[in-house]
C-alpha positions as CSV (number, residue, x, y, z in Angstrom):
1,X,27.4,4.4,2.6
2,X,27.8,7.2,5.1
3,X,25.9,8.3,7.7
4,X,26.6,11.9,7.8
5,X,24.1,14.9,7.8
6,X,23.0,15.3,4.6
7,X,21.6,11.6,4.1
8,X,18.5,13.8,5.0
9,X,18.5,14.1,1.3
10,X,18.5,11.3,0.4
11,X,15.7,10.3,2.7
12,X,13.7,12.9,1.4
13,X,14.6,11.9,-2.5
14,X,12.7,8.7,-1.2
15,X,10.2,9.7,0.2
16,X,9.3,12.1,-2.7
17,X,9.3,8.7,-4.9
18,X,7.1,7.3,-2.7
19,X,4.7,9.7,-2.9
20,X,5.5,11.2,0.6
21,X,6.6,14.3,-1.0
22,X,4.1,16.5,1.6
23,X,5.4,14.7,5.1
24,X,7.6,16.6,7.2
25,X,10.8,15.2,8.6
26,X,12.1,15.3,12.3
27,X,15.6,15.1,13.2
28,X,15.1,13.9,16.6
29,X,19.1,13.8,17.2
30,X,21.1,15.0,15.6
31,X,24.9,17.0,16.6
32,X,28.3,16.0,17.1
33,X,30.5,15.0,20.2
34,X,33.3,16.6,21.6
35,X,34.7,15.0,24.9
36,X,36.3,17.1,27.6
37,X,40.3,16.9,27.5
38,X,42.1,14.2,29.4
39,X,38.6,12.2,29.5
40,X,39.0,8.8,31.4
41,X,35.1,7.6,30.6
42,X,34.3,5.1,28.0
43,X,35.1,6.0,24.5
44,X,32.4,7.5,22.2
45,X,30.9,5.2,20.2
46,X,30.0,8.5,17.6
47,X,33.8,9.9,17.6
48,X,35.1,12.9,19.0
49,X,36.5,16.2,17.9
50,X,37.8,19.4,19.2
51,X,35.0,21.6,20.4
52,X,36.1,24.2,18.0
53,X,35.1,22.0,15.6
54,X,32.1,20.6,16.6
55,X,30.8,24.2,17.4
56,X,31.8,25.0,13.6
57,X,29.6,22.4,12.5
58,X,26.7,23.6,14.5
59,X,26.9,26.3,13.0
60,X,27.0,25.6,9.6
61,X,24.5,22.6,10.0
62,X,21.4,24.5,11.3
63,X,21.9,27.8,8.7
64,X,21.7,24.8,5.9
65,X,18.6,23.9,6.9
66,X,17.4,26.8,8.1
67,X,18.0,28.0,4.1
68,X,18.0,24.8,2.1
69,X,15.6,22.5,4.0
70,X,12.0,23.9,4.4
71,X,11.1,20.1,4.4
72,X,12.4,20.0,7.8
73,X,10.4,20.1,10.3
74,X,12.3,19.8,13.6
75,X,15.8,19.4,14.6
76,X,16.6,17.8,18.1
77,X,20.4,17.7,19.9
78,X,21.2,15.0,21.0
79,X,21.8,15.6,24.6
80,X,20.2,18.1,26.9
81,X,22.1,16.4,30.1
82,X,22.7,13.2,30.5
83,X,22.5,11.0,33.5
84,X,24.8,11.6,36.1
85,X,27.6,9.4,35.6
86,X,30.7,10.5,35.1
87,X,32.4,7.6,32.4
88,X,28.7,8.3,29.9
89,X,30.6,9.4,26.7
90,X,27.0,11.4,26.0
91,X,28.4,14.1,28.0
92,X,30.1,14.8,24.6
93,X,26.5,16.3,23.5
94,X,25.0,17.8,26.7
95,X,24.0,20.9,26.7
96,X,23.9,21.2,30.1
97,X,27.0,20.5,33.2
98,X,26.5,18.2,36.1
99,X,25.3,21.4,38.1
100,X,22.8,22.4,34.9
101,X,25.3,25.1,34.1
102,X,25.6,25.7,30.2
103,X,28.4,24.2,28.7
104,X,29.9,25.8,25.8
105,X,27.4,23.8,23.1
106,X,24.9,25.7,24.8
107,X,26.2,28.9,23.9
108,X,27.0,27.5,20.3
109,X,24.0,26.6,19.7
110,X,22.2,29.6,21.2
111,X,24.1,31.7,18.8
112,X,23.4,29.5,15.9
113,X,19.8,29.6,15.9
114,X,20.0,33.8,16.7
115,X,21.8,34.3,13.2
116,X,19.7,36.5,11.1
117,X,18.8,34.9,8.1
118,X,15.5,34.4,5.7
119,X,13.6,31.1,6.8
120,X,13.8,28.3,4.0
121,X,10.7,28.1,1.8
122,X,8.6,25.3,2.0
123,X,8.9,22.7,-0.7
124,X,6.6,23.2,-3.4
125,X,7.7,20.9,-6.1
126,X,4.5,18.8,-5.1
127,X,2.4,21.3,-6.3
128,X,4.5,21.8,-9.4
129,X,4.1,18.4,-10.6
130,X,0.8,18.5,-9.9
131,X,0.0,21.5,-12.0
132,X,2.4,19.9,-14.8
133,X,0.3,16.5,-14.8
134,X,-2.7,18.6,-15.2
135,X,-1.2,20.2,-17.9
136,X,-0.2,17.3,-19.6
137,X,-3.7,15.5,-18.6
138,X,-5.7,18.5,-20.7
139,X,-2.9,18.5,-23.4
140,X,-3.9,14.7,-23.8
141,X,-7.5,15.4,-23.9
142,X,-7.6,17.6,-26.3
143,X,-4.9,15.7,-28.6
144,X,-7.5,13.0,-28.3
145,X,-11.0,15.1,-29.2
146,X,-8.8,16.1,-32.0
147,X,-8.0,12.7,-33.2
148,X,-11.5,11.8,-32.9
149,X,-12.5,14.7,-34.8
150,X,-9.8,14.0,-37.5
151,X,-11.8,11.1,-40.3
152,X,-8.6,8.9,-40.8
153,X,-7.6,8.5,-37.6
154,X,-10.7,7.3,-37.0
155,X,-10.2,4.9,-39.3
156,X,-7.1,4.3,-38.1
157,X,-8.2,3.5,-34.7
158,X,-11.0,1.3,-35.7
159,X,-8.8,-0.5,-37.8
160,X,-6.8,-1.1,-34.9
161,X,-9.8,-2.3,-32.3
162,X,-11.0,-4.8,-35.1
163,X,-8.1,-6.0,-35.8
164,X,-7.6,-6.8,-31.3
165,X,-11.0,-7.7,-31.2
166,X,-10.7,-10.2,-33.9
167,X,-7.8,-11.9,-32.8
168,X,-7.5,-15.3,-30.9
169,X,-8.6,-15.2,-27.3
170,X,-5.1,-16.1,-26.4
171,X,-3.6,-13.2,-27.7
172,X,-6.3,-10.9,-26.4
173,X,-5.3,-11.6,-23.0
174,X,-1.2,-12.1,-23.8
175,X,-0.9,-8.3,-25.4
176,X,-2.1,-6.5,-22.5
177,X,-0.4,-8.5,-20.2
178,X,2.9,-8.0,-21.6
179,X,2.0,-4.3,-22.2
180,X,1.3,-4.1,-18.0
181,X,4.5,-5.6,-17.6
182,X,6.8,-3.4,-19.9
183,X,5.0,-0.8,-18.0
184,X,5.6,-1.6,-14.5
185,X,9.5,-2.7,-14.9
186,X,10.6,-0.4,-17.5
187,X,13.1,2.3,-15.8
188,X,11.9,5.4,-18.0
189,X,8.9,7.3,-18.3
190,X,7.5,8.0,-21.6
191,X,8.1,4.3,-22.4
192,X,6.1,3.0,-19.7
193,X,3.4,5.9,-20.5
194,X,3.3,4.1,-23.9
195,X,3.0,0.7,-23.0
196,X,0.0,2.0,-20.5
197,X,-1.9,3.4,-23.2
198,X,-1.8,0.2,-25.5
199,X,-3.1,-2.0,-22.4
200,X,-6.0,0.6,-21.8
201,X,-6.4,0.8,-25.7
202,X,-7.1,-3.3,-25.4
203,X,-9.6,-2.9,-22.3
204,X,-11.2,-0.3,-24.2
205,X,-12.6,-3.3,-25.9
206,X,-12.2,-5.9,-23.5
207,X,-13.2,-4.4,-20.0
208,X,-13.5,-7.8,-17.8
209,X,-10.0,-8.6,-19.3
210,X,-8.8,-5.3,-17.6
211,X,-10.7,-6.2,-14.3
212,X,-8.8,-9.9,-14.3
213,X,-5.2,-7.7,-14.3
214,X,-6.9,-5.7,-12.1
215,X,-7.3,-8.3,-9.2
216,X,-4.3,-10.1,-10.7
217,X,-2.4,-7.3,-9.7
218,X,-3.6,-7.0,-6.2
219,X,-0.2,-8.0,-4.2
220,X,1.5,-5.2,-6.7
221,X,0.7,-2.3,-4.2
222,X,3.8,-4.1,-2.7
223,X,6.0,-2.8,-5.7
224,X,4.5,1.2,-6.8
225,X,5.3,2.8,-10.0
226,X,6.7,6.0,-9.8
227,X,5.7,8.9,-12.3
228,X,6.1,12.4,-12.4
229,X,7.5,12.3,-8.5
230,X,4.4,10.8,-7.6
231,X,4.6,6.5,-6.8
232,X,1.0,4.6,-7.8
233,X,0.6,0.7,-7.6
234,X,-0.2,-1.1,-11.1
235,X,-3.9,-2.1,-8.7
236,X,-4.8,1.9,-8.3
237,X,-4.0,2.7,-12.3
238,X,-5.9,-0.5,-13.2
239,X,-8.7,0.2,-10.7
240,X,-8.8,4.1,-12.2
241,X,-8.5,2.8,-15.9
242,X,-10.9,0.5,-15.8
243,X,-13.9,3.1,-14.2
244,X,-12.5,5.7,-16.1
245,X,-13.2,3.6,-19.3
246,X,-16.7,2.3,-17.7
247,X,-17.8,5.2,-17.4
248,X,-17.1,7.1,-20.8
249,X,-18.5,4.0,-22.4
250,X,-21.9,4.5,-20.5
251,X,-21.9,8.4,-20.8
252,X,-21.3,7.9,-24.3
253,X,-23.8,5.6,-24.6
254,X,-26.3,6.5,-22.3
255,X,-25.7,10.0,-22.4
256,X,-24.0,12.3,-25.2
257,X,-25.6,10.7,-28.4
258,X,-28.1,13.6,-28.2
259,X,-28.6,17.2,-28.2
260,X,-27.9,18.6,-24.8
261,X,-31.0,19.4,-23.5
262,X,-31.9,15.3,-24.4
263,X,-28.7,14.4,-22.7
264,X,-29.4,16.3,-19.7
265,X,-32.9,14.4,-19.4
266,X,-31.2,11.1,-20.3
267,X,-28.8,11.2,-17.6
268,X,-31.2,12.3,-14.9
269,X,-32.8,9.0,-16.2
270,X,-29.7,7.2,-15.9
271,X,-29.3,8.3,-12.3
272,X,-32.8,7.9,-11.3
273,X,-32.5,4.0,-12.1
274,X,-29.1,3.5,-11.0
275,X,-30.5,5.2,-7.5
276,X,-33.8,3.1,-7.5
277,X,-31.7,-0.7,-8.5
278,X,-29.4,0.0,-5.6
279,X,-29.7,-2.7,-3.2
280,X,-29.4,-2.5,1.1
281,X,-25.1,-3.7,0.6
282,X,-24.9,-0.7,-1.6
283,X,-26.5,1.7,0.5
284,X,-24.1,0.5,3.3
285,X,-21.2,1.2,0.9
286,X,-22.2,4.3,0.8
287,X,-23.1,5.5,3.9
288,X,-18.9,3.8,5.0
289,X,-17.5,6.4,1.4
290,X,-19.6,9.7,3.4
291,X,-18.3,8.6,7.2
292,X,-14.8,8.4,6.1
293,X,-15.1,11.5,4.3
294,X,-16.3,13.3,6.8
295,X,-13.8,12.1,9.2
296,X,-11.2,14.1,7.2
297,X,-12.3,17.1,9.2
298,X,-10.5,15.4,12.4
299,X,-7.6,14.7,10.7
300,X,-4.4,16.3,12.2
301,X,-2.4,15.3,9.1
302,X,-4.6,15.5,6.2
303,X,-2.3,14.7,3.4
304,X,-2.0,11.8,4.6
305,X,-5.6,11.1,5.7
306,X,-6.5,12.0,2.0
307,X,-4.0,9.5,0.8
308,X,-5.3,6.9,3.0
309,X,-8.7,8.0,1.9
310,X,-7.7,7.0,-1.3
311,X,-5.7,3.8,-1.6
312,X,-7.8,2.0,1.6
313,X,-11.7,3.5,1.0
314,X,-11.8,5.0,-2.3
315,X,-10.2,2.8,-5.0
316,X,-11.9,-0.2,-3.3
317,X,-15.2,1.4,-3.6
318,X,-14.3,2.0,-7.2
319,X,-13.8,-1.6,-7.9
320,X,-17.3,-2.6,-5.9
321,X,-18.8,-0.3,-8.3
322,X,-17.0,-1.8,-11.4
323,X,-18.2,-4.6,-10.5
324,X,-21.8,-3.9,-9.3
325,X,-22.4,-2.1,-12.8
326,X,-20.9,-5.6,-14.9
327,X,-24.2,-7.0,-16.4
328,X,-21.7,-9.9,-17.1
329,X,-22.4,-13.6,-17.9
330,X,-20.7,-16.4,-15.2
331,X,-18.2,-17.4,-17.9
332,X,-16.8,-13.9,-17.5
333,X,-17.1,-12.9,-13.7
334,X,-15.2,-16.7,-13.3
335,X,-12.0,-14.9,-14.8
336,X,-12.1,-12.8,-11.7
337,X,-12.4,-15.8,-9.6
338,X,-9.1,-16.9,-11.6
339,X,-7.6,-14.2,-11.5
340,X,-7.5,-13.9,-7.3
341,X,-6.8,-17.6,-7.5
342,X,-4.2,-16.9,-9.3
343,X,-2.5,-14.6,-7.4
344,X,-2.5,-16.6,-4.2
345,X,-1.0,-19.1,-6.0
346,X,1.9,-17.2,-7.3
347,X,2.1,-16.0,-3.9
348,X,2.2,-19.3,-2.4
349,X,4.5,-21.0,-5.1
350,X,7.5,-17.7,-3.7
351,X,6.8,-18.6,-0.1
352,X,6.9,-22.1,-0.7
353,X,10.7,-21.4,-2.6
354,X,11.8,-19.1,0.4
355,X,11.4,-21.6,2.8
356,X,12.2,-24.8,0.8
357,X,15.2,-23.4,-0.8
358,X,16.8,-20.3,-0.7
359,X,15.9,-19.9,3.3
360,X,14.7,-16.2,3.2
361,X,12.1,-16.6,5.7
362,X,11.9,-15.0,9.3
363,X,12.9,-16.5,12.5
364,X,11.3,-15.7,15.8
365,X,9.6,-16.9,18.5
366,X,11.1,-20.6,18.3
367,X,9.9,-21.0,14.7
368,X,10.6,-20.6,10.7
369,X,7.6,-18.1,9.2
370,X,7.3,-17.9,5.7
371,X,6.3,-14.1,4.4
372,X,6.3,-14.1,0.4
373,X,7.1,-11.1,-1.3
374,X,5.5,-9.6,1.9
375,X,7.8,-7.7,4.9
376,X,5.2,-9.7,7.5
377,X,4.4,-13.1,7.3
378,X,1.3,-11.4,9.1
379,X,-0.1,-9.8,6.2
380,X,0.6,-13.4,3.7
381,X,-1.3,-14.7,6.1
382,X,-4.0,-12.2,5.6
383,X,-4.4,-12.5,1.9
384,X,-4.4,-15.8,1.7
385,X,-6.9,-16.4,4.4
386,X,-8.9,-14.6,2.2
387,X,-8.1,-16.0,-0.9
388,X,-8.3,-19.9,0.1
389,X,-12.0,-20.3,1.1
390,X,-12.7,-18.6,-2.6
391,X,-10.6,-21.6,-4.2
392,X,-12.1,-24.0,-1.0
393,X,-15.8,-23.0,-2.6
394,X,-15.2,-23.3,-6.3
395,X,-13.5,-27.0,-5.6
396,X,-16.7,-28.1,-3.8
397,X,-19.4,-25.9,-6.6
398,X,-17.5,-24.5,-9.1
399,X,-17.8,-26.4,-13.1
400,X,-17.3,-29.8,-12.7
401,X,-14.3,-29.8,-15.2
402,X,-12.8,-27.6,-13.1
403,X,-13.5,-28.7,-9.1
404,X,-10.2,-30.6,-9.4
405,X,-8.3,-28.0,-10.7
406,X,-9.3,-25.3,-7.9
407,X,-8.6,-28.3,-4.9
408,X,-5.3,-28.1,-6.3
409,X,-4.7,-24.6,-7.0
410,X,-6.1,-24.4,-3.0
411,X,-3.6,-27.1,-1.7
412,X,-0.1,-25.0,-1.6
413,X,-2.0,-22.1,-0.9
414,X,-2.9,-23.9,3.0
415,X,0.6,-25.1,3.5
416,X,1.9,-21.7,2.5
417,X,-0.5,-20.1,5.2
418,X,0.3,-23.0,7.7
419,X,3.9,-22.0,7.3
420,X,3.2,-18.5,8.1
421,X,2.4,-20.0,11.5
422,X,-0.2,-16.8,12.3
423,X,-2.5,-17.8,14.8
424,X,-5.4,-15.3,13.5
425,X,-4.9,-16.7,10.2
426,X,-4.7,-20.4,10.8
427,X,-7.2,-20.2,14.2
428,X,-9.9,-17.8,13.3
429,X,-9.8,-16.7,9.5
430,X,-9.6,-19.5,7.8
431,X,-11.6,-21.8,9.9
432,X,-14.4,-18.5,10.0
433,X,-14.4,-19.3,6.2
434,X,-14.3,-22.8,5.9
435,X,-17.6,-22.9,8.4
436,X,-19.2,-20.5,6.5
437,X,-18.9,-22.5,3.5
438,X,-20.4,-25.5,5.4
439,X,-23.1,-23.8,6.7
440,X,-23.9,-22.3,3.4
441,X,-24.2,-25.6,1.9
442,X,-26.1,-27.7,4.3
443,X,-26.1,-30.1,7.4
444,X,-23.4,-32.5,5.2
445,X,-20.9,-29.9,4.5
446,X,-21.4,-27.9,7.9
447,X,-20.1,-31.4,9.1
448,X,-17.4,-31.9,6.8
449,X,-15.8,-28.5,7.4
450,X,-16.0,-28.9,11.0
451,X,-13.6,-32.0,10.8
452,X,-12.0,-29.6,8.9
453,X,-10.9,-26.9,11.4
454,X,-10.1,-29.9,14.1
455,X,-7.6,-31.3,11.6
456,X,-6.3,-27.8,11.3
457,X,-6.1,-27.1,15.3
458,X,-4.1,-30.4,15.4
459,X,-1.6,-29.8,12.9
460,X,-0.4,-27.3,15.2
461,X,-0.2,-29.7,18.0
462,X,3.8,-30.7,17.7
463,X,4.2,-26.8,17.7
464,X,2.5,-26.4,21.0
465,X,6.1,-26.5,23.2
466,X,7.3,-23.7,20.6
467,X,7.3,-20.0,21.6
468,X,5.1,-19.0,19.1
469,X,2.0,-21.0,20.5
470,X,2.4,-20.8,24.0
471,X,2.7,-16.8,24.1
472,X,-0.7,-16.8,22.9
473,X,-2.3,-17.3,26.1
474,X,0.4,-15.0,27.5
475,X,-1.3,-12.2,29.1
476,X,2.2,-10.5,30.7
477,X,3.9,-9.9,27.6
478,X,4.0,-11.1,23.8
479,X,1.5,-10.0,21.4
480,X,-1.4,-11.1,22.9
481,X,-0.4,-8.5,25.9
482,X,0.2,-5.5,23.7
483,X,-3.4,-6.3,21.7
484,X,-5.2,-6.4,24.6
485,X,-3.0,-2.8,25.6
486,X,-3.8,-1.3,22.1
487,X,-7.6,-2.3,22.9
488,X,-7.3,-0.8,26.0
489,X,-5.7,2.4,24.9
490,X,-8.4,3.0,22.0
491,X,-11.1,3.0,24.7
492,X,-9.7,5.3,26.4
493,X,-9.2,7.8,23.5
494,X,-12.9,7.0,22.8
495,X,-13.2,8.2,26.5
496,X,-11.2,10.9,26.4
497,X,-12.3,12.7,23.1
């Protein structure tokens, strides 16, 4: 409840929870005032001390970091001079007089960085826990090849697996879920560690109810898990749990039932006819994994590149592959359709509370924006306007018993994104998605939808006078303006570089 100087720690406790344990910080300002005696300015809005004081606390702040902080990139004062005006309380800070002679904070601080003493280290507990998980990850393995060498647990274990498998299809897909659950909300480690390994124990068996969690679990990037310092969504440890158990089950299968030398021959097999079945949408998903690989050598902050890397190219590629490799009958790949369905409607059904009832939407522009569990009503806006024509096509194709049961799932979905009240989402995405469904299903439909997107452009018509709408056209200022800047600006890096 302070803002003093060492908040900076807890920032950086944070950050390391977040998994932003390798970022460097910047104090861009930081010091302390100390007015001139007798001042007749305005008051300081930061207090004000005795220049002994302050100078003390100079001192002592940069040796601290200088020993303690190696996660400190840069420290800033406040005020080199300030504009000439003789009531600005900032001349509290400045290094510098009216004629740019130095004032004693100058010669404070001068000597405060000319102390002798060794530089902090930079932090290396990343690297610690990194070498720990391995550790742990190779202590694991080999407590499992043990196992599996061991005859009762064997038995054990497949004692176990029939006992899931034979179960009622109900409870198949309730004991995960709960065990997902436990393990994203419960506060302690080797709990939630637990309560991971029984849900990948259950996929183990079940793999396409793992990939229903898994796109289930899409808005959960929203909420991370942290373990071991490090802070993973419930999408990226389904998405790695799921290939992870793919692709034992193949090698396994495919692979290491023989001697070596037939192993060796039987996977080149395997990868000769995965490489010959791949289609021209795989080959461009490839060719997208190697150019943002190789764009990692223009990285100026590659930790965070390589994170990026991860979360935004390569987990998604993961599940494309998951789901490319699924040799899976339509009664199965329809519980992924579900699943997303699902999750936009659990979305929509929060946004739909915020704004009806508990008011914890966000104002701007003239309007009331609804946003979901998201920070933006932006990015609602952008899930849904990907989820809804997927609901949109299954109510006009999907199984007849079920066409109804999608149109409704669809219809708070479209108010929820007409609430949002975003212009790309209501103007372009969804109407992009409800013509491509038309024209995808002939003449009849391509008509239908296009009545369609007018009803959709005049349901914004009594919101027309409103801020929101009339700053699209805006090319001075608004959002519009600073697009169309952005656009500008990237074209001239393109230029420049």
């Amino acid at each position: 409840g302070v803002l003093n100087y060492s908040r900076l720690i807890l920032l950086r406790e944070e950050m390391v929870r977040q998994g932003d344990g390798q970022v460097p910080i910047w104090a861009v300002e930081f010091g302390w005032n100390s007015l001139p005696e007798g001042w007749q300015g305005h008051p300081s809005p930061w207090g004000t001390d005795s220049f002994e004081r302050q100078t003390e606390r100079i001192t002592q702040s940069i040796i601290r970091a200088r020993q303690e902080w190696g996660w400190l990139g840069v420290t800033g004062w406040a005020e080199l001079q300030p504009a000439l005006s003789n009531d600005n309380p900032r001349w509290g800070f400045s290094l510098l007089g009216p004629s740019g002679e130095p004032t004693p904070f100058y010669s404070a601080l001068q000597r405060a960085i000319s102390v002798s003493i060794p530089e902090a280290q930079q932090d290396t507990s990343y690297f610690t826990r990194m070498i720990l998980i391995a550790l742990l990850d190779l202590f694991l393995l080999v407590a499992l090849l043990g196992l599996q060498a061991s005859m009762p647990w064997q038995a054990w274990i497949r004692t176990l697996r029939n006992t899931y498998e034979g179960a009622p299809t109900w409870v198949q897909w309730l004991l995960p879920g709960l065990c997902l659950a436990a393990y994203q909300w419960l506060p302690w480690t080797a709990p939630s560690l637990w309560m991971l390994a029984c849900a990948t124990f259950c996929f183990a068996s079940r793999l396409h109810i793992g990939l229903a969690y898994l796109v289930l679990s899409i808005p959960s990037f929203l909420f991370p898990k942290p373990i071991f310092g490090k802070s993973f969504s419930l999408v990226e440890t389904l998405t790695l749990l799921c290939f992870a158990i793919l692709l034992w089950s193949r090698l396994r299968r495919d692979v290491f039932k023989d001697d070596a030398c037939r192993s060796i021959s039987r996977f080149r097999q395997t990868l000769s006819h995965w490489a010959s079945s791949m289609s021209v949408l795989d080959w461009a998903v490839g060719a997208f994994a190697l150019v943002s690989v190789l764009s990692l050598f223009a990285s100026y902050h590659l930790g965070v590149s390589i994170r990026e890397l991860r979360v935004v190219i390569a987990e998604p590629i993961l599940f494309y592959l998951l789901l490319r490799q699924m040799r899976w009958k339509e009664d199965r790949l329809l519980h992924l359709v579900d699943a997303l369905l699902l999750s936009g409607l659990l979305l929509a059904a929060i946004g739909l509370y915020q704004y009806f009832l508990n008011g914890d939407v966000i104002v701007a522009e003239g309007v009331r924006r609804v946003r979901s569990l998201y920070a933006s009503p932006n990015n609602l806006s952008l899930f849904l306007g990907r989820v809804i024509p997927v609901a949109l096509s299954m109510a006009w194709v999907g199984q007849r018993s079920r066409r109804r049961l999608y149109a409704l799932v669809a219809a708070p979905m479209i108010l929820c994104l007409f609430l949002t009240l975003s212009r790309g989402g209501w103007l372009l995405s969804l109407p992009a998605g409800m013509l491509a469904i038309g024209l995808a299903r002939g003449r009849r439909a391509a008509l239908l939808m296009l009545t369609a997107i007018v009803v959709c452009f005049l349901l914004l018509w009594p919101l027309v006078g409103t801020q929101r709408i009339s700053s699209l056209l805006n090319l001075e200022q608004g959002t519009t303006f600073r697009r169309l800047r952005l656009w500008q600006a990237a074209v001239e890096m393109i230029r420049d570089h």
